[in-house]
C-alpha positions as CSV (number, residue, x, y, z in Angstrom):
1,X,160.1,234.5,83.9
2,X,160.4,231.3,82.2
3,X,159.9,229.2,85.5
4,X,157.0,231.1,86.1
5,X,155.9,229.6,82.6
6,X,156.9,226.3,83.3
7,X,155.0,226.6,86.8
8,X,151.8,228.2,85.2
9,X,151.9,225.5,82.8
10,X,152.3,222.4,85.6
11,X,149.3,223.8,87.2
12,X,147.1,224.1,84.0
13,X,148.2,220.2,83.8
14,X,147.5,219.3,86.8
15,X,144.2,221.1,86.8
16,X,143.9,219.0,83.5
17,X,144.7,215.9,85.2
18,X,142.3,216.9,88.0
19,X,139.0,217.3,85.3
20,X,140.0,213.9,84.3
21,X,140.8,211.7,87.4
22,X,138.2,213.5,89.8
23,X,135.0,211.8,88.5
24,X,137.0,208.4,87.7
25,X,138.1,208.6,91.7
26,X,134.3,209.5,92.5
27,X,133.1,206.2,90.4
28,X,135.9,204.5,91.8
29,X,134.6,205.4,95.4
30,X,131.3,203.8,94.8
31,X,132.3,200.9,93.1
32,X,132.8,198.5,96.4
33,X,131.6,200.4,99.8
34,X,131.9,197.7,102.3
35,X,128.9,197.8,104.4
36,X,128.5,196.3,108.0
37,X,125.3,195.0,109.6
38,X,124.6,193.5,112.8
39,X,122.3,190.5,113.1
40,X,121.3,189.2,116.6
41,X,119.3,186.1,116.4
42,X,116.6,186.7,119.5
43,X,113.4,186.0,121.0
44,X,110.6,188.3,120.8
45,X,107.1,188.3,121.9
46,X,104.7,189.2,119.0
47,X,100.7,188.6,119.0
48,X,98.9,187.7,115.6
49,X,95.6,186.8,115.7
50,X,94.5,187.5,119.0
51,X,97.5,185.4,120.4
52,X,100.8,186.3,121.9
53,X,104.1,184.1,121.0
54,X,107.6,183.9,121.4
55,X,108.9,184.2,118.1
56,X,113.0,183.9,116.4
57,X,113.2,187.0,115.0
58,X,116.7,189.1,113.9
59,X,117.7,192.3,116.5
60,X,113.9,191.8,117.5
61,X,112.0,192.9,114.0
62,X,109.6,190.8,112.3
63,X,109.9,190.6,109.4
64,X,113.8,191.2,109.8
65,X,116.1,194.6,109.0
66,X,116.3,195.5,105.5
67,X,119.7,195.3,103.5
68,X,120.2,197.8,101.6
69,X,123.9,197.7,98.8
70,X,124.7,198.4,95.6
71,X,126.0,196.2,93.0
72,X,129.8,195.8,93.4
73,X,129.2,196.1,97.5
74,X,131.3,193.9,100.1
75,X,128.2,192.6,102.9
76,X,130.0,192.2,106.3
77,X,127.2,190.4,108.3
78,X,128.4,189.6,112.1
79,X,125.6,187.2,113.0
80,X,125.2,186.4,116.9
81,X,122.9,183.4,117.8
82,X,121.2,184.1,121.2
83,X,118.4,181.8,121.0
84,X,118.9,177.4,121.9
85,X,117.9,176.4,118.1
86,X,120.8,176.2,115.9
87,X,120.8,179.3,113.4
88,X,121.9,179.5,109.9
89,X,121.1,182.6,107.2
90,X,120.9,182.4,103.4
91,X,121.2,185.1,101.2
92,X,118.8,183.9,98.7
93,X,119.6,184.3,95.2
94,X,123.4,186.1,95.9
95,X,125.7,184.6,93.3
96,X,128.2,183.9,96.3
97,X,131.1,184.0,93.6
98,X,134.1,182.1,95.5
99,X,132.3,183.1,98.5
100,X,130.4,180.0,99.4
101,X,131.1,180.2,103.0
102,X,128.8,182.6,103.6
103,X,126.0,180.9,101.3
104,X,124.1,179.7,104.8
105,X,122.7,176.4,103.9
106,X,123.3,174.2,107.5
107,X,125.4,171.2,106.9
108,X,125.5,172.2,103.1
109,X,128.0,175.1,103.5
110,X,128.7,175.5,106.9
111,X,127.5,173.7,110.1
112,X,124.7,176.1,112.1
113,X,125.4,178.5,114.7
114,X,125.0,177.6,117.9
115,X,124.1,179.4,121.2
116,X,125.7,182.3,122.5
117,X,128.3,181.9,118.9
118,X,129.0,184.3,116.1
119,X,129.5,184.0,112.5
120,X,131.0,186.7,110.0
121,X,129.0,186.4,106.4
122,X,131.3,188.3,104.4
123,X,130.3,188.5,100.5
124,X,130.6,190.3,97.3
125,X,127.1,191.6,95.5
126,X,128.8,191.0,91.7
127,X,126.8,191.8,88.7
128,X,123.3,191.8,90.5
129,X,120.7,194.6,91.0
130,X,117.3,194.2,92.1
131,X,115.4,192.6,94.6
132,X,116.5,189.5,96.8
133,X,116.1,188.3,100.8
134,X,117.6,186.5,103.6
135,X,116.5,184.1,105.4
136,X,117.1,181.7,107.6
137,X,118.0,178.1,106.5
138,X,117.7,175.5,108.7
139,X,114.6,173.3,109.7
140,X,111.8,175.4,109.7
141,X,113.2,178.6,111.0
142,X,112.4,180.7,108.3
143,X,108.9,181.3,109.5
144,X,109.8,184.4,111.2
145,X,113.9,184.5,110.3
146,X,113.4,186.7,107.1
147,X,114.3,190.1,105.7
148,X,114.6,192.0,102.2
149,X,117.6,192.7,99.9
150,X,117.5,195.4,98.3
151,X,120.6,196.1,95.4
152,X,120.5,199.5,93.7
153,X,122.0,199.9,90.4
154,X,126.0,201.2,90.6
155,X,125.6,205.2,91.2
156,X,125.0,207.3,88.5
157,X,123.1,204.0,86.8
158,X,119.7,204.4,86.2
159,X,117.0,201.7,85.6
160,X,116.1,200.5,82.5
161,X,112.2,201.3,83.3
162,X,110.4,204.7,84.6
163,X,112.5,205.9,87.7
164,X,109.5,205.6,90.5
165,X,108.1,208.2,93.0
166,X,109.1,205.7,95.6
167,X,110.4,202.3,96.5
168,X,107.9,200.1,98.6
169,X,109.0,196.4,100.3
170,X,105.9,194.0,100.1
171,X,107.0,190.2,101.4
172,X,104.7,187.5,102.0
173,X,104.6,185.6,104.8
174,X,102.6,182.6,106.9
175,X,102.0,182.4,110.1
176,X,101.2,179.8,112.7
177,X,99.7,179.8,116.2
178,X,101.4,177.1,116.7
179,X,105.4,177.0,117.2
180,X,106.8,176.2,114.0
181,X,110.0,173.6,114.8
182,X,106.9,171.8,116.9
183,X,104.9,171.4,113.6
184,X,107.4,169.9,111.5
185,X,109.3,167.6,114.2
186,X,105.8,166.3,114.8
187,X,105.3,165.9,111.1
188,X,108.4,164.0,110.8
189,X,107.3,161.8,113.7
190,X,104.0,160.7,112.0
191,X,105.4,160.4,108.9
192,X,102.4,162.7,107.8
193,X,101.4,166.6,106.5
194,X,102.4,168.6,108.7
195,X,99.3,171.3,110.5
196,X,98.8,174.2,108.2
197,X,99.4,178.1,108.8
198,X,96.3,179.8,110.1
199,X,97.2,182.9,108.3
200,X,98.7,184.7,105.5
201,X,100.8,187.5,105.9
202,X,102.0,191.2,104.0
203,X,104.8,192.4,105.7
204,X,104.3,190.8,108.9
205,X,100.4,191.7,109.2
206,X,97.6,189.5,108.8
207,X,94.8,192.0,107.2
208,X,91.3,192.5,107.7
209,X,89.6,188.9,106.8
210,X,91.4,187.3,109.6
211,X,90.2,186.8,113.2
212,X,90.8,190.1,115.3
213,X,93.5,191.4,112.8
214,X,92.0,194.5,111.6
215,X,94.4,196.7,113.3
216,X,97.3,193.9,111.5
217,X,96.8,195.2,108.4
218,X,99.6,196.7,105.9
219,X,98.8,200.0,104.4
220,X,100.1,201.7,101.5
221,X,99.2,205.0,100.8
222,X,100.2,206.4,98.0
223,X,99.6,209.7,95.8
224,X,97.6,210.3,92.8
225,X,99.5,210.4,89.6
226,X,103.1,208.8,90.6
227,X,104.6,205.3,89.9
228,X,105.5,203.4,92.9
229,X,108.5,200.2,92.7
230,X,106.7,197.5,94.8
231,X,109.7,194.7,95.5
232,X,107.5,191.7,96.2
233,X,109.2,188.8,97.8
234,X,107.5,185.8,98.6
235,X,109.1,184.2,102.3
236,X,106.0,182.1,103.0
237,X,106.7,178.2,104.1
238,X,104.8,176.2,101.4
239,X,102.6,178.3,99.2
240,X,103.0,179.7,95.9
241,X,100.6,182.8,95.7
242,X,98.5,185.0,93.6
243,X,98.9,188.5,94.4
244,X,96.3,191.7,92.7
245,X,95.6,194.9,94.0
246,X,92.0,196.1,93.0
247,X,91.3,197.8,90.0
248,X,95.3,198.5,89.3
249,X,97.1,197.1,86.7
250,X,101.1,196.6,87.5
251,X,104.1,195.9,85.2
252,X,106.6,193.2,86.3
253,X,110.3,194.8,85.3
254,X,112.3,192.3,87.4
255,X,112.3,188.8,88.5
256,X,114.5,187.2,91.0
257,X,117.1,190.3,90.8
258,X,117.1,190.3,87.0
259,X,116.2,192.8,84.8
260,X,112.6,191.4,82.3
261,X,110.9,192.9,79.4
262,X,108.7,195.0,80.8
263,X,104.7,193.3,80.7
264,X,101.1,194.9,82.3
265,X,99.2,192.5,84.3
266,X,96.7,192.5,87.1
267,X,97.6,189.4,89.1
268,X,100.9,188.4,89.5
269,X,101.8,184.8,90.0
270,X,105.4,184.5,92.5
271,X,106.2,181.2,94.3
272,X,108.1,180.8,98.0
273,X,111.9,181.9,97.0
274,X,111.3,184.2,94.0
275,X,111.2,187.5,94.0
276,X,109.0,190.0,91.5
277,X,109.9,193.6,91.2
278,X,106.6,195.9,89.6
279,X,105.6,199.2,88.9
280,X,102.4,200.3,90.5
281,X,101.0,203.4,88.6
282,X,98.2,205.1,90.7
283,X,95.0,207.0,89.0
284,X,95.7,210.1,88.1
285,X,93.1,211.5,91.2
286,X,92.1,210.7,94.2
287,X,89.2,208.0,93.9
288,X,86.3,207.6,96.2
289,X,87.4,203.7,97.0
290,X,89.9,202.0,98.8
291,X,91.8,199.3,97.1
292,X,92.7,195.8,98.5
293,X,96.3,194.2,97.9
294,X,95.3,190.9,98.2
295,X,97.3,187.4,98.0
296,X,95.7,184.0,97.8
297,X,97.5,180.5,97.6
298,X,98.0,178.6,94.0
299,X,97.9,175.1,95.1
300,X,98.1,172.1,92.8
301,X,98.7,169.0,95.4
302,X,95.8,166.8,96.7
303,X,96.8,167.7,100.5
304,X,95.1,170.3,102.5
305,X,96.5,173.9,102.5
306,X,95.8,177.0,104.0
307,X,92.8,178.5,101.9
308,X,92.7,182.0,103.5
309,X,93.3,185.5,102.3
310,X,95.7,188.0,103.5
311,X,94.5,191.6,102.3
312,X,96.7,195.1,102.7
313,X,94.9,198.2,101.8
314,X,96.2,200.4,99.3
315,X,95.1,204.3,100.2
316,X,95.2,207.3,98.3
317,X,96.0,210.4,100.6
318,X,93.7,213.3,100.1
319,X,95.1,216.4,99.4
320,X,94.2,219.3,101.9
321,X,91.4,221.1,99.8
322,X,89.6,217.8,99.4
323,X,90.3,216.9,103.2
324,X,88.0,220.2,104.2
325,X,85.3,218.8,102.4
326,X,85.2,215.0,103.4
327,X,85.4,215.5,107.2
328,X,81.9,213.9,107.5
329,X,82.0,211.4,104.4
330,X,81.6,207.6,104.5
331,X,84.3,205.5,104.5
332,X,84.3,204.8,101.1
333,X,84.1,201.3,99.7
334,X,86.8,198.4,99.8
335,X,87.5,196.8,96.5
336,X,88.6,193.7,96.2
337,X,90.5,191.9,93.1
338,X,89.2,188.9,91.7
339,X,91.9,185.8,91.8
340,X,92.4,182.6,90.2
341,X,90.7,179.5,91.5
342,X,93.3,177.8,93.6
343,X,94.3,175.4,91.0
344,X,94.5,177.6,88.0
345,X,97.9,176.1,86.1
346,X,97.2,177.0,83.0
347,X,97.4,180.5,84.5
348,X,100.4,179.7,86.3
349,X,102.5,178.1,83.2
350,X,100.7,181.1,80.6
351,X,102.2,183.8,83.2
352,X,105.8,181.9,83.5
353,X,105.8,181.9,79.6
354,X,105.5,185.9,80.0
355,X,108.7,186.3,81.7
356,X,111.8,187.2,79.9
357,X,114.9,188.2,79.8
358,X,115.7,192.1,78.1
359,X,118.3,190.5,76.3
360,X,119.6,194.0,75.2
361,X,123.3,194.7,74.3
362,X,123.4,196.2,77.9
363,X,121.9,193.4,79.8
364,X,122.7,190.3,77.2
365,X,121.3,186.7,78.0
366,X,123.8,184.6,78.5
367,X,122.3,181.4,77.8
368,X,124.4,178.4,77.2
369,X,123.7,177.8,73.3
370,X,125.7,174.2,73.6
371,X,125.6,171.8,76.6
372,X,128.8,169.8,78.0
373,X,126.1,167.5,79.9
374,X,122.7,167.1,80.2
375,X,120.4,165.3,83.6
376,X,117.0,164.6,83.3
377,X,115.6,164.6,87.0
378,X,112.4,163.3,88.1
379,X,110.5,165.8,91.5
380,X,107.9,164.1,93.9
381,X,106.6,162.7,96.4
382,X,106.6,159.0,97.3
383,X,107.0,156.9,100.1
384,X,109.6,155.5,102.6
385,X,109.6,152.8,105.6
386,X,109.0,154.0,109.2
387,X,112.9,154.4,110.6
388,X,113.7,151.8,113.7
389,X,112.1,152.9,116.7
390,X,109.4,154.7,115.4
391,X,105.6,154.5,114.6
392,X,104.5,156.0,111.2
393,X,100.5,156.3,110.2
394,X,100.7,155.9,106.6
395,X,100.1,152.4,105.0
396,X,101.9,149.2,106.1
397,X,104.5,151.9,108.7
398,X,105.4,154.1,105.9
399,X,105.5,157.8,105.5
400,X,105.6,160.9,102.9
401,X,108.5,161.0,101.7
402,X,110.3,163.4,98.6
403,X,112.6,162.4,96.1
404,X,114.9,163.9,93.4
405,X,115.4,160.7,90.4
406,X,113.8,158.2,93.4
407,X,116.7,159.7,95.9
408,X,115.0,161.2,99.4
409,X,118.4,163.5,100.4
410,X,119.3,162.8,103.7
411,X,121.2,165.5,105.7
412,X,124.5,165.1,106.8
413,X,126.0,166.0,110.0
414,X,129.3,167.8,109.5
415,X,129.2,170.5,106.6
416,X,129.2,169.3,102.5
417,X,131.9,171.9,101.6
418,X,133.9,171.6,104.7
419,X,133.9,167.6,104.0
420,X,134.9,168.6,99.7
421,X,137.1,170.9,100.5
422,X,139.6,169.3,102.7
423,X,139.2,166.1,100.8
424,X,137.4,164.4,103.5
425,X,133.9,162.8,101.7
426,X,134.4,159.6,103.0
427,X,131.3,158.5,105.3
428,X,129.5,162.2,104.4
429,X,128.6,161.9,100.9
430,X,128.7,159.8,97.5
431,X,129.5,161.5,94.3
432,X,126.9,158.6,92.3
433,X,123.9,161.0,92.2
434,X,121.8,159.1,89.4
435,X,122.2,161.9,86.3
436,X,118.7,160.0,84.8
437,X,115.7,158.2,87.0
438,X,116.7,154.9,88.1
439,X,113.8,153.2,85.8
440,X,111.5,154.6,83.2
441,X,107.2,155.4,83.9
442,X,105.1,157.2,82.6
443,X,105.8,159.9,84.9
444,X,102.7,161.9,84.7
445,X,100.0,159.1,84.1
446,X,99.1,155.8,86.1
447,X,102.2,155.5,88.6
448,X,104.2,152.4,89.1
449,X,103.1,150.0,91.3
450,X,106.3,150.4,93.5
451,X,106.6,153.8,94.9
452,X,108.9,153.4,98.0
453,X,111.9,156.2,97.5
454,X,115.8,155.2,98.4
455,X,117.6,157.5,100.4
456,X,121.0,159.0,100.4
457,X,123.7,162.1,100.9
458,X,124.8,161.9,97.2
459,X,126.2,165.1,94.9
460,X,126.5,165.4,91.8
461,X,130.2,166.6,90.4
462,X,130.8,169.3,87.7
463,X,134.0,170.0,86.4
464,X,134.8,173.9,86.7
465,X,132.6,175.5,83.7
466,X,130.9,172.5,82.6
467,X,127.7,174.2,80.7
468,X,124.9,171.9,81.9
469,X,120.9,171.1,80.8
470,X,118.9,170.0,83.4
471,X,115.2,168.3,82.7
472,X,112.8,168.4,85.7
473,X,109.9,166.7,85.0
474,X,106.8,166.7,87.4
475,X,105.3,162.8,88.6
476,X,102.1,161.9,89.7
477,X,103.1,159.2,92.1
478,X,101.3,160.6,94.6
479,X,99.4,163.4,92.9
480,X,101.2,166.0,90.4
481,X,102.2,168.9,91.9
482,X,104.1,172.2,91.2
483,X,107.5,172.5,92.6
484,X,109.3,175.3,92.9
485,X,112.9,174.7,92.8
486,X,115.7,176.9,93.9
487,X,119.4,176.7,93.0
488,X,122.1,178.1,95.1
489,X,125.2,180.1,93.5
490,X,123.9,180.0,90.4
491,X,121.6,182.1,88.0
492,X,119.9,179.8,85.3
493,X,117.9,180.0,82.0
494,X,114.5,178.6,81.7
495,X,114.7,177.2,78.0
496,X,111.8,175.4,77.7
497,X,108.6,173.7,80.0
498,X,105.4,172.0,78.9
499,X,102.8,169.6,79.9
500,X,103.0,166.0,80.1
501,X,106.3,164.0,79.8
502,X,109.7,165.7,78.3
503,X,109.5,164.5,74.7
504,X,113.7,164.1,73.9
505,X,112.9,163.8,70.5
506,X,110.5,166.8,70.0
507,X,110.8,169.3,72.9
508,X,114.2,170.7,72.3
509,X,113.5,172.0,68.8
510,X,111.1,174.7,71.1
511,X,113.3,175.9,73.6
512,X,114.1,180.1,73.7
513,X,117.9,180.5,73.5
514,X,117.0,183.9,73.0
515,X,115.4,185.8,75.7
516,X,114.8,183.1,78.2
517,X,113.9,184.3,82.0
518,X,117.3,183.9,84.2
519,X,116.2,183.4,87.5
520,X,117.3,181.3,90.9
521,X,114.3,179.6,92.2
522,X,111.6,178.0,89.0
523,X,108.4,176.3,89.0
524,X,108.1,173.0,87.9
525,X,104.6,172.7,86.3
526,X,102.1,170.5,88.0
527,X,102.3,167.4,85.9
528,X,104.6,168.8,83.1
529,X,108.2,169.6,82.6
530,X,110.7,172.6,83.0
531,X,114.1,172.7,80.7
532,X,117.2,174.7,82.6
533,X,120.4,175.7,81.6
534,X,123.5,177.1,83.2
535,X,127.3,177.2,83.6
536,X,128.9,175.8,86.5
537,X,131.9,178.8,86.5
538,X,131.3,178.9,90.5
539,X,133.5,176.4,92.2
540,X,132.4,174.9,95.9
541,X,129.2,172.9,97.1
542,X,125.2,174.3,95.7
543,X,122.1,173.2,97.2
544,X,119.2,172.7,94.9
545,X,116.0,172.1,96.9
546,X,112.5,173.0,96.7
547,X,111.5,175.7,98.4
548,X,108.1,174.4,99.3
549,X,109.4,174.0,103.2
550,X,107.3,170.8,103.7
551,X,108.9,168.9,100.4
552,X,112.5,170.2,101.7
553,X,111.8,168.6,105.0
554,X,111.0,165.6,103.6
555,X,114.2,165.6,101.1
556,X,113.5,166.8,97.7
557,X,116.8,168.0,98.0
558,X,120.1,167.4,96.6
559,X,123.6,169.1,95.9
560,X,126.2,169.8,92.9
561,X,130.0,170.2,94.0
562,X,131.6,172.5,91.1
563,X,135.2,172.1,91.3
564,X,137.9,174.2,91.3
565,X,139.2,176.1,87.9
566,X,143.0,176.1,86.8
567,X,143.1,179.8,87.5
568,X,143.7,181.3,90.8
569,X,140.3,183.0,90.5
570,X,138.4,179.7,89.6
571,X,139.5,178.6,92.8
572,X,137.2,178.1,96.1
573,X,139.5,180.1,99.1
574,X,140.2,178.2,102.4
575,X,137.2,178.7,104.9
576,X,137.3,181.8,107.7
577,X,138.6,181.3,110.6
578,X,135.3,181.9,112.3
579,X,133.3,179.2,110.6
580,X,131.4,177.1,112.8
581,X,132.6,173.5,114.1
582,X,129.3,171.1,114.1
């Protein structure tokens, strides 16, 4: 009898036990799914524009697969390279904690695939959710070589805003007629601009105002009443756009895979490298109109850019009582938003001020309050001597050059982290990356009379942690121009940015150590300054670059080398096996 008891009261225990560990084991499930994708790097015809071209494209899609994870996720990513370029993908805006061999940058982190090889990107997604994107990062590849990340929220997680109807990919593109590597290598040749896009893209399609496209046009239809998640990513080359859709207003809950407090606006300001998550309420019935989702360049340089219009249309569906009726109606009316004037910055630098962190006690900002050391770094454009052997058309043999404090990068040719890690920098890079501009201007009035840039492979070094503040201030050399910079590995706080020169003395009493926007890629205004601050707990070798393709190409570019922490997990692990030999 008293077995039986005993027994009766195992089973109520275990049962117990059961209630408890069940649901932990069901989190626990969900906490890292590793997930495997398949990338092949391949030609594919596609005609835009009334034209037909062979175009790089992954498994064939333009724009490329969708990821899809969830925060805590391992990404296995076997990518095969079956075209002749040389092929390397970036996950833009992935932390890459310890994992900064499958960061992508060529002969930053690894050297480039090359023809008929394969490389393993295996990652972690750790403490992100939102919206981010691949794509690729060499040369100018990343025309066509792009694709959407999409990070949900742990299971059982909701957002912090309105859970939405539905979840809707919009990434802005540019296209050429021409091929794209031809472009720039002839660019680099003349040592001038290189031939601008002849179209604007939403999700691959040109829309209605270009040449022959009106069958190229991205549709969203959507029903009355609901609130739609539109993940907006912008993957064009060199332009920083204005996006609207007609007579909607949107709030922006997300930025560059971090959570914001929640604002209304109709036009929404988003630069090459950032992506802007927003919620897309529709009118509560079906309206006699359809609605254009229009983007439009915000350009701030002297030089020629594209100055075209890409247009989606954004259609309410008609339910079927009011589809009897309008079997012989009109089409009804396309409205279009109106847009900034192309050179609108004080829209630019009042929407950027918008932009904040939530701050909240379950999403705190994390903002370095004291700094270890600080850089003040000047972004442009400038000039450089024709190399040997070579014929440049600017003055005297020069040509456009970039430069980060007066330094054009130059690109190595064996891998930065590969060349760190085993101890090998000698003849690949210097560690005497100037931490202030070589000589004092007035950086956003008259420029000096000497504007030739130097030219270098040089890194800055952090020591593992080091919380750093980084100025980067806007010349006019050439003309002033916005810049949007993106840093690799790394998450940082905009603290500060203003017109003019950075004022030591007077601009840091301003800065928000409060709810400042975290984010991976920033604009630096057009003659003005932006204030950054971050914490270098990620140990291995991080591009910083602008993503304005053009600038990259002609080396505003540098790197930081974070070294390796005491602790085991401060440490950068030895590369895969698989990693690619230049």
């Amino acid at each position: 009898m008293e077995s039986a008891y005993v027994c009766f009261l195992r089973a109520i225990f275990l049962l117990f036990c059961a209630f408890w560990i069940l649901p932990e084991l069901t989190l626990a499930k969900h906490t890292s799914i590793t997930r495997h994708y398949n990338f092949n790097i391949k030609l594919q015809n596609v005609t835009r524009l009334c034209q037909t071209k062979s175009i790089v494209t992954v498994n064939g899609q333009f724009p490329g697969p969708r990821i899809i994870a969830r925060e805590g996720d391992r990404l296995v990513i076997k990518v095969t390279n079956r075209v002749q370029n040389n092929v390397s993908i970036h996950w833009h805006g992935v932390r890459q904690l310890r994992s900064g061999w499958a960061d992508g940058p060529a002969y930053i982190t690894q050297c480039p695939i090359q023809t008929g090889q394969t490389y393993v990107y295996n990652f972690t997604v750790t403490g992100q959710r939102g919206t981010l994107w691949w794509h690729a990062h060499i040369s100018w590849l990343r025309a066509t070589l792009y694709g959407p990340i999409v990070i949900l929220p742990k299971r059982h997680v909701p957002y912090p805003f309105p859970q939405p109807f539905k979840e809707v990919p919009i990434i802005f593109g540019e296209w050429w007629k021409a091929d794209t590597e031809t472009v720039i290598n002839q660019a680099m040749q003349t040592g001038l601009a290189p031939n601008l896009s002849d179209a604007y893209t939403i999700n691959g399609l040109p829309g209605p105002l270009y040449n022959c496209s009106a069958k190229d046009t991205f549709k969203l239809k959507v029903k009355p009443g609901k609130t739609y998640l539109l993940r907006l990513i912008n993957a064009a080359l060199n332009d920083e756009l204005f996006f609207s859709i007609a007579n909607h207003t949107v709030t922006v809950v997300e930025a560059d895979a971090v959570y914001v407090k929640p604002f209304g606006t109709n036009i929404v300001l988003i630069t090459p490298g950032q992506t802007t998550n927003v919620l897309l309420k529709t009118k509560s019935s079906v309206p006699n109109a359809t609605f254009a989702i229009a983007a439009r360049p915000y350009a701030t340089g002297p030089a020629a850019f594209d100055n075209s219009t890409t247009i989606g249309l954004l259609e309410y569906k008609e339910t079927s009582l009011s589809n009897t009726k309008s079997k012989n109606k009109k089409l009804p009316p396309l409205l279009r938003p109106v847009l900034p004037k192309f050179n609108d910055t004080v829209f630019a630098m009042n929407f950027n001020k918008k932009v904040r962190s939530l701050a909240n006690e379950k999403f705190p900002a994390k903002v370095p309050k004291t700094v270890d050391k600080q850089f003040f770094f000047t972004v442009g454009l400038g000039i450089s001597t024709c190399p040997k052997n070579q014929a440049c058309q600017g003055p005297n043999n020069t040509r456009v050059a970039a430069a980060i404090n007066n330094v054009s990068f130059v690109m190595p040719n064996t891998a930065l982290l590969q060349a760190h890690f085993f101890n090998q920098s000698k003849g690949v890079y210097t560690t005497d990356f100037p931490a202030n501009p070589p000589f004092k201007f007035n950086y956003t009035g008259t420029p000096p009379s000497n504007i030739l840039v130097s030219s270098g492979t040089k890194v800055v070094v952090l020591p593992f942690n080091t919380s750093v503040e980084l100025i980067l201030q806007d010349t006019s050399i050439i003309a002033a121009e916005s810049h949007p910079l993106h840093l690799h590995g790394f998450n940082f706080f905009v603290v500060g940015q203003g017109n003019g020169n950075f004022d030591p003395k007077k601009d840091p009493s301003t800065f928000n150590l409060v709810d400042p926007a975290e984010r991976n890629t920033a604009g630096v205004p057009s003659g003005g300054w932006v204030a950054l601050r971050f914490v270098a707990d990620n140990p291995g070798v991080w591009f910083m670059h602008c993503h304005l393709e053009v600038h990259t190409s002609w080396g505003l570019k540098m790197a930081w080398i974070v070294q390796d922490g005491k602790l085991h997990n401060q440490k950068l692990p030895p590369p895969p096996s698989d990693l690619p030999k230049c």
